[in-house]
C-alpha positions as CSV (number, residue, x, y, z in Angstrom):
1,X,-1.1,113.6,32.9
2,X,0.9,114.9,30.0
3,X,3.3,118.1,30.8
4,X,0.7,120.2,28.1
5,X,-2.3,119.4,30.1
6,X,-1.0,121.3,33.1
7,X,-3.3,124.0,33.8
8,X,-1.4,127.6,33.5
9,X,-1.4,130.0,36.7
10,X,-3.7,133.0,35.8
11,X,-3.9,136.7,36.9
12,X,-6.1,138.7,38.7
13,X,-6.6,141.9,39.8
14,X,-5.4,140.5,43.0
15,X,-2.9,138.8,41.1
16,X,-0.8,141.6,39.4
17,X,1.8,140.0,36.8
18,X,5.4,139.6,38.1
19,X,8.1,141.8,36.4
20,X,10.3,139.9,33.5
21,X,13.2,139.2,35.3
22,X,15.5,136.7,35.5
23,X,16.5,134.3,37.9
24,X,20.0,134.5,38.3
25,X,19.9,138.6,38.0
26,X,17.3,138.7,40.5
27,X,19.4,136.9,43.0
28,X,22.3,139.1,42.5
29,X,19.8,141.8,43.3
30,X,18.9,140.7,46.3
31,X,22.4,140.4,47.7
32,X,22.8,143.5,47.5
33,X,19.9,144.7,49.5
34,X,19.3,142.7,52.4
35,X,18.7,143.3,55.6
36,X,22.0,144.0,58.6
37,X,22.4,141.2,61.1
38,X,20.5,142.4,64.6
39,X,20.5,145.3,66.1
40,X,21.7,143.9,69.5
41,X,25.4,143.0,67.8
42,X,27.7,145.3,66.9
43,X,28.9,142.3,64.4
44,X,27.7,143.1,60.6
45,X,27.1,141.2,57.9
46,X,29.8,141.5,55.3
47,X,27.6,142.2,52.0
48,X,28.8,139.9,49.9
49,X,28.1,136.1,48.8
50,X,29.9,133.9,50.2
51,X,32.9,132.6,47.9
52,X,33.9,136.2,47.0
53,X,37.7,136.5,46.3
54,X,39.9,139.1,47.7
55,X,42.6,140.6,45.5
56,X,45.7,139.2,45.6
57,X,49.4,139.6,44.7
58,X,51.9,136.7,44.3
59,X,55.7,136.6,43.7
60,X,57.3,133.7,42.4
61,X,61.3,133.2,42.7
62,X,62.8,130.9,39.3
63,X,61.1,130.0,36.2
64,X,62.7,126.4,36.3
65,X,59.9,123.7,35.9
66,X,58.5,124.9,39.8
67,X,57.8,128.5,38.7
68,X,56.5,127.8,34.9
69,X,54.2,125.3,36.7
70,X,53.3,127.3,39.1
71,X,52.5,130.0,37.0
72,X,49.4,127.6,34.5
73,X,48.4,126.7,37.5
74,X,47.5,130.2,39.0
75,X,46.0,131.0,36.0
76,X,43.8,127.6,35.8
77,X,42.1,128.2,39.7
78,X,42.5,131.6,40.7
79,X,41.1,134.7,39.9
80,X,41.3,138.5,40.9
81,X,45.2,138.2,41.5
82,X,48.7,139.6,39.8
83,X,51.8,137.3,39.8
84,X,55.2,137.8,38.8
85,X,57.7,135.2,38.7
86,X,61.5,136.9,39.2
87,X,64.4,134.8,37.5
88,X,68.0,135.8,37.3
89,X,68.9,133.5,34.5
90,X,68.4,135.4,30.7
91,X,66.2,132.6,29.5
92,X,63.5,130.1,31.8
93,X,64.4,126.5,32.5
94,X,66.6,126.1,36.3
95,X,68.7,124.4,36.5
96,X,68.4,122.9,32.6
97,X,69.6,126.3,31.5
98,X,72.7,126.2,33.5
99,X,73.9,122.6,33.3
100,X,75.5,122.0,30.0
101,X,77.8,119.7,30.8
102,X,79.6,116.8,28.3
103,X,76.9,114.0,28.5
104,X,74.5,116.1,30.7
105,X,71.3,114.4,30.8
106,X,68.4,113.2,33.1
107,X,68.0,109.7,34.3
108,X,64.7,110.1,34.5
109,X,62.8,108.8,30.8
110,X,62.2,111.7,29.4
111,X,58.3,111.0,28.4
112,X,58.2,111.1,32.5
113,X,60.0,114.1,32.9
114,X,57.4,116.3,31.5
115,X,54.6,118.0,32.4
116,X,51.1,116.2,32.5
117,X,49.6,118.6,30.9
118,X,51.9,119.1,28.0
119,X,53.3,115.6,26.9
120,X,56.1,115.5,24.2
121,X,55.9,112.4,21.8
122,X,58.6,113.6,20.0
123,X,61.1,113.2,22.7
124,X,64.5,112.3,20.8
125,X,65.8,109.7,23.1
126,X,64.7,108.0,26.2
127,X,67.2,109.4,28.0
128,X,66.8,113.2,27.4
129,X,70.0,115.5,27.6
130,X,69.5,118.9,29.1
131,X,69.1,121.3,25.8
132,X,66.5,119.1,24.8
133,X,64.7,119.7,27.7
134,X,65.5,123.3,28.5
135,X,63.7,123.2,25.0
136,X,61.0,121.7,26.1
137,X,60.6,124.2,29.1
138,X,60.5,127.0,26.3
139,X,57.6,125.4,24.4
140,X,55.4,124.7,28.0
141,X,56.3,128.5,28.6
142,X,55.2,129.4,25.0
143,X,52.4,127.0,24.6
144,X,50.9,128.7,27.6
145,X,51.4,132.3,26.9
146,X,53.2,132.4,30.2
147,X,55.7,135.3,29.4
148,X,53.7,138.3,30.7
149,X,54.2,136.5,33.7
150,X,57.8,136.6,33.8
151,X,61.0,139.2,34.2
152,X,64.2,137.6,33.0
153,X,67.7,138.6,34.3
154,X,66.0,139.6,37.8
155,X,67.6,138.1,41.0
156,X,65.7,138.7,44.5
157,X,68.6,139.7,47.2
158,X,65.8,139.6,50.2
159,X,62.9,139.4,51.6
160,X,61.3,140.7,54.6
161,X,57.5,140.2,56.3
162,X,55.7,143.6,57.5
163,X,53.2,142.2,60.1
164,X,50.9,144.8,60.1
165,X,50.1,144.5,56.3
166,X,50.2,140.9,55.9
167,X,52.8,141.6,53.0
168,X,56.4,140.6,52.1
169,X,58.5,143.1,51.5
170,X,61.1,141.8,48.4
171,X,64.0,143.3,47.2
172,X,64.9,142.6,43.6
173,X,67.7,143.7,41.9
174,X,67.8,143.8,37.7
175,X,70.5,142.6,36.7
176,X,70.6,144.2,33.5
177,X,70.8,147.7,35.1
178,X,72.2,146.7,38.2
179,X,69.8,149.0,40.0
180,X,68.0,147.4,43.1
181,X,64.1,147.8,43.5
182,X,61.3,146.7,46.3
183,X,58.4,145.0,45.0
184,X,55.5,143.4,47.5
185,X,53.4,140.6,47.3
186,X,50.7,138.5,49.7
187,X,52.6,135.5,48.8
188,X,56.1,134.2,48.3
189,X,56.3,130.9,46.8
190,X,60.4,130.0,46.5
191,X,61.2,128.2,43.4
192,X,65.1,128.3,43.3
193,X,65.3,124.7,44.0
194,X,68.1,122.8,46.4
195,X,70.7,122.0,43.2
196,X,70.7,124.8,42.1
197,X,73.3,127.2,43.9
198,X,76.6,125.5,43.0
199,X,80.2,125.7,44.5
200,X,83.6,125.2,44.8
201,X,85.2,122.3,46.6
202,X,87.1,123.5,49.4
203,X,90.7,123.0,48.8
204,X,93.6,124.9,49.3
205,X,95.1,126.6,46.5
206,X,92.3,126.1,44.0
207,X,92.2,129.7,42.4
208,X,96.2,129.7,42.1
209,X,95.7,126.8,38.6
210,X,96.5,128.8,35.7
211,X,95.2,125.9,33.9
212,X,91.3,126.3,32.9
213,X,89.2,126.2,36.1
214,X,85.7,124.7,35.6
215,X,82.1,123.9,37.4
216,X,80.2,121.2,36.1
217,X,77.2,123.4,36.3
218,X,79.3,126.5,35.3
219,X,80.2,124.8,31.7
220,X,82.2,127.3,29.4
221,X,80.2,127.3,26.0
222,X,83.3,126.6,24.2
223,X,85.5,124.9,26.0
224,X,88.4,123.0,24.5
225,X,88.9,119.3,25.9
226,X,89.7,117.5,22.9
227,X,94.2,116.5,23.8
228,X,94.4,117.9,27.0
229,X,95.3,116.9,30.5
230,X,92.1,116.6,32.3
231,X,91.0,115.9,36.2
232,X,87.7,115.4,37.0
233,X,87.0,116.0,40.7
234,X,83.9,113.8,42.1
235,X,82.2,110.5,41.4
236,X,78.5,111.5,42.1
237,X,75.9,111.5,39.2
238,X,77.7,114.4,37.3
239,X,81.2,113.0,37.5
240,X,79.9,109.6,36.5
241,X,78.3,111.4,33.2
242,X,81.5,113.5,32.2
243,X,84.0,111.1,32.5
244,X,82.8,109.1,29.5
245,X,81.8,111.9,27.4
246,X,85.2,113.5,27.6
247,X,87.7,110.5,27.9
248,X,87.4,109.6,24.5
249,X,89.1,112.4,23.2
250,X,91.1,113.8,26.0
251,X,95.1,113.1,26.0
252,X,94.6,111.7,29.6
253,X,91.6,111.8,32.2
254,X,92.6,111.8,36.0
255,X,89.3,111.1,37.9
256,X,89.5,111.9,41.7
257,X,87.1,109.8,44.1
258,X,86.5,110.4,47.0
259,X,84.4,107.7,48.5
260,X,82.7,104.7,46.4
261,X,78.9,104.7,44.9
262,X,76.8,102.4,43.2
263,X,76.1,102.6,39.3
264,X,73.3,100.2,38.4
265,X,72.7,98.7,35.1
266,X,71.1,101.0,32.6
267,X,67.7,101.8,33.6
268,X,66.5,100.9,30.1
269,X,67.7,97.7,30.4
270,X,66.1,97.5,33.8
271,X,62.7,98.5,32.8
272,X,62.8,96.0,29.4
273,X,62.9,93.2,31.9
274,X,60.3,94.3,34.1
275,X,56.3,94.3,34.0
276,X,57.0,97.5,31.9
277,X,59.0,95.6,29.9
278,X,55.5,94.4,27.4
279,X,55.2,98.0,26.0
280,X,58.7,98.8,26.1
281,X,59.6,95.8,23.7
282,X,57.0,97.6,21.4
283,X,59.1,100.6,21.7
284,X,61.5,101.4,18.4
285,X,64.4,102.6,19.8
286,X,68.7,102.3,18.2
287,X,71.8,100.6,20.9
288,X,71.9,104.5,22.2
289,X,68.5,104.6,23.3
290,X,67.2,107.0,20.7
291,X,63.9,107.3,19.1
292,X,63.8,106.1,15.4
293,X,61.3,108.8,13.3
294,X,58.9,106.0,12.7
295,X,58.3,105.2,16.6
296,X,58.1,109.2,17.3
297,X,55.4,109.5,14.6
298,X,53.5,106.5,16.4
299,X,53.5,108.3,19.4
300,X,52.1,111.1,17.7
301,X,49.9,109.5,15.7
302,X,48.4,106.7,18.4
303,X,47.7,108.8,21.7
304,X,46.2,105.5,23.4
305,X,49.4,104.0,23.0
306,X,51.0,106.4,24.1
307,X,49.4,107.0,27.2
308,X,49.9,103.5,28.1
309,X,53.8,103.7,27.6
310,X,53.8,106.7,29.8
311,X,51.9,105.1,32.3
312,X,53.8,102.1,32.2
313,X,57.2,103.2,32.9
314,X,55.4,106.0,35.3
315,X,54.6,102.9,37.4
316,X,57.5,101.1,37.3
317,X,59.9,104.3,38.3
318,X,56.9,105.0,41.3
319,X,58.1,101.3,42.4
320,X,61.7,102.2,43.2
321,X,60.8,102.6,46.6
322,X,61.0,99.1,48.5
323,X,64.9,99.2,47.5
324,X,65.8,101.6,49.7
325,X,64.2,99.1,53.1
326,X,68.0,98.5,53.8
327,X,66.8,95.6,55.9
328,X,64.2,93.7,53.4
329,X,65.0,91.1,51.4
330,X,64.5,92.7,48.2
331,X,67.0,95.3,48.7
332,X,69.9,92.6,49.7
333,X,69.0,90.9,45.8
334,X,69.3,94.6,44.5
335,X,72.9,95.1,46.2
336,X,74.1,91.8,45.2
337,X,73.2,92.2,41.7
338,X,74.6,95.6,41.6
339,X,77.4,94.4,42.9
340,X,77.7,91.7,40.1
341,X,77.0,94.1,37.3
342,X,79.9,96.6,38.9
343,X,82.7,93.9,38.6
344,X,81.4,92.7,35.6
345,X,82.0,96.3,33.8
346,X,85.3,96.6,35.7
347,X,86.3,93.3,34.1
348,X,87.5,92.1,37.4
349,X,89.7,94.7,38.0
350,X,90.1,94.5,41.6
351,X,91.5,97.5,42.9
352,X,88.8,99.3,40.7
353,X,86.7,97.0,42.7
354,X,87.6,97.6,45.8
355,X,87.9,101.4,45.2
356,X,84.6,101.3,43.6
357,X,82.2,98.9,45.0
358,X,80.5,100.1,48.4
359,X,79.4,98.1,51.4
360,X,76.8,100.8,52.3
361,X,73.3,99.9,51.5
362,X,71.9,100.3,47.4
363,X,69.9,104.3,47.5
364,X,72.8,105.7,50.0
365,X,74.0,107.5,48.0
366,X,72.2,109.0,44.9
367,X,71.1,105.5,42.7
368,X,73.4,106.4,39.4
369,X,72.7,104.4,35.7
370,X,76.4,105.5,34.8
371,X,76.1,103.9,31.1
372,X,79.9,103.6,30.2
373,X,81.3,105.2,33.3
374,X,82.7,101.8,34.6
375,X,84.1,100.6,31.7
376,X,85.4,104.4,30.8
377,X,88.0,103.6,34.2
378,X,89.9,100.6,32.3
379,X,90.7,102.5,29.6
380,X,94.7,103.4,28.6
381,X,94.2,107.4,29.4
382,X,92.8,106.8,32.8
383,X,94.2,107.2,35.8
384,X,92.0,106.4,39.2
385,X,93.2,108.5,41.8
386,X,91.7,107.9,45.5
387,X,94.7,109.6,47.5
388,X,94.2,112.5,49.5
389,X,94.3,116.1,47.1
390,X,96.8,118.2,49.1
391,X,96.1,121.3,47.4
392,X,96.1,122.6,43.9
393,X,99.4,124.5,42.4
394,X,99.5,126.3,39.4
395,X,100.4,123.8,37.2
396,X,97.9,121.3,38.5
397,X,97.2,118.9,42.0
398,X,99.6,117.8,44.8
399,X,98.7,114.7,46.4
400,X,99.4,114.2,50.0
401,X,101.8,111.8,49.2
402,X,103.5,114.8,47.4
403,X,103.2,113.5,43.6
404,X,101.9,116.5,41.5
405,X,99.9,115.7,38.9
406,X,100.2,118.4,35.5
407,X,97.1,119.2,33.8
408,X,95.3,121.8,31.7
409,X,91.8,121.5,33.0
410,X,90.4,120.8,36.7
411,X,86.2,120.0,36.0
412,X,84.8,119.9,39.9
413,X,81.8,117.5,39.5
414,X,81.6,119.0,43.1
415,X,78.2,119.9,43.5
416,X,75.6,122.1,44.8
417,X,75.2,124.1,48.4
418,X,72.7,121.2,49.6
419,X,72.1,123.5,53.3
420,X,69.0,124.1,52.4
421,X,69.9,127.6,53.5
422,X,68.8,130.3,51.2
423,X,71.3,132.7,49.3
424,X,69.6,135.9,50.5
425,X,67.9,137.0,53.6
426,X,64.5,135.7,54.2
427,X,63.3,137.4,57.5
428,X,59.9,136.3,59.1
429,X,58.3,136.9,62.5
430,X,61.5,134.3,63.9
431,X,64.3,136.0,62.2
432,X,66.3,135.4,59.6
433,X,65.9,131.7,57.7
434,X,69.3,131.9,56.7
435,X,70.5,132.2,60.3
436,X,67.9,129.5,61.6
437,X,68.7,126.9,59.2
438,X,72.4,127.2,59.7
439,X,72.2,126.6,62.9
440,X,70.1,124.1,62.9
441,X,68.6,121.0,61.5
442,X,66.4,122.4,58.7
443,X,62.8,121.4,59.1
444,X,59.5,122.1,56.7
445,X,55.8,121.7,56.9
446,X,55.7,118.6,54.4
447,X,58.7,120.2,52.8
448,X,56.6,123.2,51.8
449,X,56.1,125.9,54.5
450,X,58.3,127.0,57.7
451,X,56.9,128.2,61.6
452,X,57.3,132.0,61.6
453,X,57.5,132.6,57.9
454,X,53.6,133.3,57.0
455,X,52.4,133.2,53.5
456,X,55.7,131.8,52.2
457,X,56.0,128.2,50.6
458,X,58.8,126.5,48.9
459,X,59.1,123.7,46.3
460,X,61.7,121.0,47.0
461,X,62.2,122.4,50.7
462,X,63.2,120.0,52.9
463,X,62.1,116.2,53.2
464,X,60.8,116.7,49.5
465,X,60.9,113.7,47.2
466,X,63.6,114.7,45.2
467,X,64.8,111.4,45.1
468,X,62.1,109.5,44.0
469,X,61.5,110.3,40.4
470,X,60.0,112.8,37.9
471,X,60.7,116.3,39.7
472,X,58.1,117.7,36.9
473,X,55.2,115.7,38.4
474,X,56.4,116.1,42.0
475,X,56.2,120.2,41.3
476,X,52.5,119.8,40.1
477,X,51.1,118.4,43.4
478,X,53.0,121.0,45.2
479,X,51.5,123.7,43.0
480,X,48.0,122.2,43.5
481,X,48.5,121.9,47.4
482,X,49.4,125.5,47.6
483,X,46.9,126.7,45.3
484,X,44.4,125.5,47.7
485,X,45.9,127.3,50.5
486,X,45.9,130.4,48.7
487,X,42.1,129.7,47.7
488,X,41.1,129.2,51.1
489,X,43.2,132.7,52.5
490,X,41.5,134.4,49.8
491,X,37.9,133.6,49.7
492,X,38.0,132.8,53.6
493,X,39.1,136.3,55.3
494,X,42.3,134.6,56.2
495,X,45.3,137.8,55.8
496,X,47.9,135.2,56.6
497,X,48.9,131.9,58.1
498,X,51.8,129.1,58.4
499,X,52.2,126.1,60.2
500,X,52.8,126.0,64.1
501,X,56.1,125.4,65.2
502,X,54.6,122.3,67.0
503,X,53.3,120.6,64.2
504,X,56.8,121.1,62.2
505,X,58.4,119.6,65.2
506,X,56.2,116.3,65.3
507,X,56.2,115.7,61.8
508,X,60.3,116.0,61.9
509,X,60.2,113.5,65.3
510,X,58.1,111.3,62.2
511,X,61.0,111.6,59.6
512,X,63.9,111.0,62.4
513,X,62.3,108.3,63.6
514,X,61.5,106.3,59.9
515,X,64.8,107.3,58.0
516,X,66.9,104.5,60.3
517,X,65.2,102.1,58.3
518,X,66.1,103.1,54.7
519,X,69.2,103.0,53.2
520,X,69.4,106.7,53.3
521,X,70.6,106.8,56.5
522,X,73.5,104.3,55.7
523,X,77.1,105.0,56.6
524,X,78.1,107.3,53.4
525,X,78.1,110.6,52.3
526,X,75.8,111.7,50.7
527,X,74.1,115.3,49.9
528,X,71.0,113.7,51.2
529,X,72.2,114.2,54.6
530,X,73.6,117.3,53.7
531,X,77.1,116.3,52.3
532,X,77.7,114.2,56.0
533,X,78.2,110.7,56.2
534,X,76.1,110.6,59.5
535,X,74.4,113.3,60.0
536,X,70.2,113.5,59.7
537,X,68.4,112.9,56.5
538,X,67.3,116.2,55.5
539,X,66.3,115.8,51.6
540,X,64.0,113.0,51.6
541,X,60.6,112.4,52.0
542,X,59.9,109.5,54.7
543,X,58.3,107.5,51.8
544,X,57.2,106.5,48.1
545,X,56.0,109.0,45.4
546,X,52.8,107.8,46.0
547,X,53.0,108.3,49.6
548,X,54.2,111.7,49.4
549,X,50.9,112.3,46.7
550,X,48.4,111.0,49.1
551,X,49.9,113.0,51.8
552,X,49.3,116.5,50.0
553,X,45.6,115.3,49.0
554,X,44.1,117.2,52.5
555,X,45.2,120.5,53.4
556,X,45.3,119.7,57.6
557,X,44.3,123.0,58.7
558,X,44.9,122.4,62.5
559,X,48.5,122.4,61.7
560,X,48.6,125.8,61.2
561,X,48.0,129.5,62.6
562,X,46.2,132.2,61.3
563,X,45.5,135.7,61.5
564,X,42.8,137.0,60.1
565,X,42.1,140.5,58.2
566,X,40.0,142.0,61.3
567,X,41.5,140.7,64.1
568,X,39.3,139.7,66.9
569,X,36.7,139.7,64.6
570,X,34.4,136.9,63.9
571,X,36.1,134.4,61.9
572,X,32.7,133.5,59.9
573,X,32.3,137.1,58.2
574,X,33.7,135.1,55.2
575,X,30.3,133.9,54.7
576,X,28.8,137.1,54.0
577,X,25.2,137.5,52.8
578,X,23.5,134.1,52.6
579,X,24.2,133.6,48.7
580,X,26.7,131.9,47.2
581,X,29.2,132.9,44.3
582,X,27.9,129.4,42.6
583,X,24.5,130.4,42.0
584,X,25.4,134.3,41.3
585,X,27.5,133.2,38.7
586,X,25.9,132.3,35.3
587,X,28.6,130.6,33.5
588,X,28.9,128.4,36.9
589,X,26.3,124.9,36.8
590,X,24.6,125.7,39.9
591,X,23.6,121.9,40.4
592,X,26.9,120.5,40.1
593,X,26.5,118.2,42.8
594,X,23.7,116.5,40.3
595,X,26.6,115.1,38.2
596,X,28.9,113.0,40.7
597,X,26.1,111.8,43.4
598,X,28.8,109.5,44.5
599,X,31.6,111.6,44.8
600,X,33.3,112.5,48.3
């Protein structure tokens, strides 16, 4: 029968004509006017459709990459909230606004260390160093309109959870008036990151140099190296980048270590020869790694090859992994080569060597490219020193063999406060975090969320991957994972929640247990274990990227403990009326599930 033929519906008397309305109007009508539940139960139905979204209010802390992040991806799934993200810095970016450092850079490749959603083709180098990518930050933040979002030069000093209204109390001061404020949110999502809140080494005397004093990540803008007497204090991934940025033009470089660590062979070099290695060859690049114009305008102008270079070295980096298995076969080839590639740059020299080359496991410490730092230590200005520093005088260092050492500038390459311990108060239903974690082994909910702190989550917490790669894509799982979270306490009558205190403890019992197998746990110090040589692994995630990606896919919602908006109340109110936002919506496809038939 053709569709035409079909016999149309026709009116009687009996049959009055129905009223000109349409479909989707007509349903919001009637969810609006039907019936109560029975009369027998005091429990009513909550008129509205099921889906409906509370309002809520959100405070982020630090527009580094976490916060900016954060901030698209509120905008992308949520509606019917406010957020403000509070950063003490004058300008967004973390820890890329405050590191400026002689040869500063990340040894990530930079066309990895970016958002997903905003690639950069024009990337200068492969290597990027950190104004490059603090610019970068500035053009995600501006690309996105993300501004209204943010208050500059605005440092929270506390925070504090009121029970009874399901809020955070947070204490902000401006730090261009100096005047102190409260603000309140729902949620408090902490961006400030673990390297991020540096300090000075603990030795006697340091304040009394009348030298020039200076923090790696405290760099004076204009500092004057070039023909002076210069110590550098620490040999981790910062020390290993100054030293040959500066020795070139200082009058002589003392470089204090401490204990050894492995520099591997330029990761460039590493990826050319490995399955990465056939797009990479394609790649146009000069001896230092940098871009020539012609490559960047392929990038631009060829997005499929592109793509696949991204993806390429993506999958290589996401294979780092299986090195640290301290007991596999693979990692003893990676040690030995190491090894070999250290005494080759060293030219033999065998105290260098021996001062230089560790026995501990390849990944113990933080895995460091170092491209000229080895050779840098041969070099006529250099002086090694691995003796004991007694204290520091005003006119430079006493060893403990007595020696002092005369210098004009002291550079601690000494890191970060890696305690995981926040810099201001954060006081939940258990206390004070600040009090907790320093007293303790700091644990997380899959490095996100702590017992006794409702509605707070954290990015890089502990047992994050922060050692496995891109922090950029690691932030944007994180901000999906708690976006969910905040979807279901919103549309789900949930006022707040966070995960039991039994859960945290089994998953920790997991990550104690695995870490003995990784080289992580080797016998060095290391900031992964919180600046011990063998104390717990509280950094790292107890596996791969990947691992860690698959892991956040499911939000496990018997982990956790809720309270909802009417206590004792029925907990499926939520669902309200019998409709659903879906079909009440007109700019929503109501037959979605039409599309992907085979979709789980």
């Amino acid at each position: 029968m053709k569709i035409d033929s079909v016999p149309k519906p026709q009116t009687t008397p009996e049959s009055p004509k129905l009223p000109k309305i349409m479909a989707q109007p007509r349903l919001a009508q009637l969810a609006q006017h039907l019936p109560n539940a029975s009369p027998k139960s005091k429990y009513t139905i909550r008129e509205q459709p099921l889906g409906t979204t509370r309002p809520l209010r959100i405070i982020s802390i630090g527009a580094g990459a976490s916060g900016i992040n954060m901030a698209r991806t509120l905008r992308l799934h949520m509606t019917n909230y406010t957020h403000v993200v509070y950063e003490k810095n004058p300008a967004v970016g973390g820890t890329w606004f405050e590191n400026r450092y002689p040869g500063c850079k990340c040894d990530i490749p930079a066309h990895n260390y970016q958002f997903s959603w905003f690639p950069n083709p024009g990337w200068r180098s492969f290597f990027a160093d950190a104004g490059e990518i603090e610019e970068y930050l500035c053009r995600a933040c501006e690309s996105e309109k993300l501004a209204g979002d943010i208050k500059l030069e605005h440092r929270v000093v506390g925070a504090w959870w009121v029970e009874n209204k399901g809020q955070w109390r947070v204490s902000v001061e401006n730090l261009r008036s100096g005047k102190v404020f409260d603000d309140w949110c729902h949620f408090l999502l902490d961006g400030t990151g673990i390297l991020n809140n540096w300090k000075w080494p603990d030795t006697p005397g340091l304040h009394d140099f009348q030298g020039k004093l200076v923090h790696s990540a405290n760099w004076p803008e204009k500092l004057e190296y070039a023909g002076k007497r210069v110590a550098v204090i620490g040999n981790g991934s910062t020390g290993i980048q100054i030293v040959p940025a500066i020795r070139p033009v200082v009058s002589e470089l003392v470089h204090f270590v401490r204990s050894p660590t492995w520099v591997v062979p330029p990761r460039l070099q590493v990826l050319a020869n490995s399955k990465a290695g056939e797009v990479i060859t394609q790649v146009e690049m000069d001896e230092e790694g940098n871009f020539r114009p012609e490559q960047i305008e392929r990038f631009k102008a060829d997005p499929a090859f592109y793509k696949r270079f991204v993806k390429a070295v993506e999958e290589e980096v996401n294979g780092n992994f299986p090195i640290t298995m301290k007991d596999s076969d693979y990692a003893k080839a990676v040690k030995e080569g190491a090894a070999a590639f250290m005494r080759s740059e060293l030219e033999g020299d065998e105290r260098l060597c021996r001062i230089l080359i560790p026995n501990f496991p390849v990944g113990c410490r933080r895995i460091t490219p170092g491209v000229g730092y080895l050779s840098s230590l041969g070099a006529a200005n250099t002086r090694v020193v691995t003796n004991r520093i007694r204290r520091v005088v005003p006119k430079g260092i006493e060893l403990d063999t007595g020696e002092i050492i005369n210098l004009d500038i002291i550079v601690c390459a000494t890191g970060f406060d890696v305690s995981f311990c926040p810099r201001f108060p954060i006081v939940g239903r258990a206390g004070n975090l600040q009090d907790i974690w320093s007293k303790s082994i700091p644990q997380a909910y899959m490095s996100c969320a702590v017992p006794g702190l409702p509605n707070f989550f954290m990015f890089l917490g502990p047992s994050a991957p922060i050692g496995h790669g891109s922090v950029f894509t690691l932030t944007e799982h994180i901000a999906k994972y708690i976006t969910r979270i905040l979807l279901k306490c919103q549309t789900e009558g949930i006022k707040s929640l966070a995960p039991s205190s039994q859960a945290v403890s089994e998953f920790s019992e997991h990550i104690a247990t695995f870490m003995p197998r990784t080289s992580w746990a080797g016998p060095c110090r290391s900031w992964f274990k919180g600046g011990t040589e063998d104390g717990p692994v509280t950094a790292l995630h107890p596996g791969s990227r990947i691992h860690f990606f698959h892991m956040l896919e499911q939000f496990r919602g018997e982990d956790w403990e809720y309270v909802y908006e009417a206590p004792g109340a029925n907990r499926f109110a939520y669902l309200g009326n019998g409709f659903s936002t879906r079909e009440l919506d007109p700019t929503v496809d109501s037959t979605w599930y039409l599309d992907e038939p085979d979709k789980l």
